[in-house]
C-alpha positions in Angstrom: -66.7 28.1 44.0 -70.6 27.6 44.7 -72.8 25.6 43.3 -76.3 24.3 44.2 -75.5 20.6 42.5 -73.3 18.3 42.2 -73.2 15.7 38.8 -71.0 12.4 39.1 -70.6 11.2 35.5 -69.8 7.5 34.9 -68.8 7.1 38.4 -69.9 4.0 40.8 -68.6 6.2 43.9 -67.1 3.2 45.6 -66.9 3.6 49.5 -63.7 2.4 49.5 -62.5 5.5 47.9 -62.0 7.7 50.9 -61.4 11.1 49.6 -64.3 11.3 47.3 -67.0 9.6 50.0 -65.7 12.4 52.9 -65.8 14.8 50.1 -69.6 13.6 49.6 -70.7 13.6 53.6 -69.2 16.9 53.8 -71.2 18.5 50.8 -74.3 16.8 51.9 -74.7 17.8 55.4 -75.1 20.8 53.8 -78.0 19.4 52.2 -80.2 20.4 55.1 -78.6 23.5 56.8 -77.9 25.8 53.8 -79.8 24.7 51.4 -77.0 24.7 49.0 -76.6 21.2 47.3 -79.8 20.9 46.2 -79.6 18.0 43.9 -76.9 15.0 43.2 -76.8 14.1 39.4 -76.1 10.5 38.7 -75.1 9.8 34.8 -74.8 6.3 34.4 -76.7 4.2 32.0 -75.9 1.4 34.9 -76.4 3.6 38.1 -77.0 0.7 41.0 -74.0 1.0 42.3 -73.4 4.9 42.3 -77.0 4.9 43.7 -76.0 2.3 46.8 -73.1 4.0 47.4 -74.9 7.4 47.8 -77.5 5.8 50.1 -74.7 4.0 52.6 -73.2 7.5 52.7 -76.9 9.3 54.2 -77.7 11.1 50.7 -81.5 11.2 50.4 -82.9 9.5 47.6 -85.0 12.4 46.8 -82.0 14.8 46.5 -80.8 12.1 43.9 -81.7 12.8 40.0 -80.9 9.8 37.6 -79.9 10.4 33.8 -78.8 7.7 31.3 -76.8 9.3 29.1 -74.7 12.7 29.2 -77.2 14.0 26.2 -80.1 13.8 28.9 -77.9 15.1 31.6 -76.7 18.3 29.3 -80.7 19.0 28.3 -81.5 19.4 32.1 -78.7 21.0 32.8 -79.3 24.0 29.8 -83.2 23.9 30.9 -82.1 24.5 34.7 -79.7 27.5 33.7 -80.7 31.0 32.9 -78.9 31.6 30.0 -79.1 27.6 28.7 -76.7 26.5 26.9 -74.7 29.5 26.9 -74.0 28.9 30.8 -73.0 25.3 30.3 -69.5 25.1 30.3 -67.7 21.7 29.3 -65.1 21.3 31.7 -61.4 19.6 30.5 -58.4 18.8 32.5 
């Protein structure tokens, strides 16, 4: 699967948890070579720590985009798809 952004919803990215931080360095030195992250969604009406915790791991502050709420996150998303809402996809385990 490709994709050109990544959205971490309601998550404070703690470096402790190993998987998802190498997961994260990985994507993101991609950042610069490819081209193909171009943007890391935060959604978190208390972002500080999500935001720390993408800083310690080299993620550039302008790659980062902020949203309060998911309703703010889902309007960006439709606006920055072709087909809007259509192409949104709600994704369940």
């Amino acid at each position: 699967m490709n994709g050109d952004r990544i959205s971490i919803v309601g998550y404070s990215v703690p470096l402790t948890d190993l998987t998802t931080a190498n997961m994260l360095e990985h994507t993101i030195g991609r950042l610069d070579k490819s081209n193909r992250i171009r943007q890391i969604d935060v959604v978190d009406p208390y972002p500080k720590a999500a935001l720390d915790s993408l800083a310690g791991i080299g993620v550039p502050q302008s790659q980062i985009k902020h949203f309060e709420t998911v309703s703010q996150w889902v309007e960006d998303l439709a606006r920055a798809t072709p087909m809007g809402y259509q192409s949104v996809v709600p994704f369940s385990a």
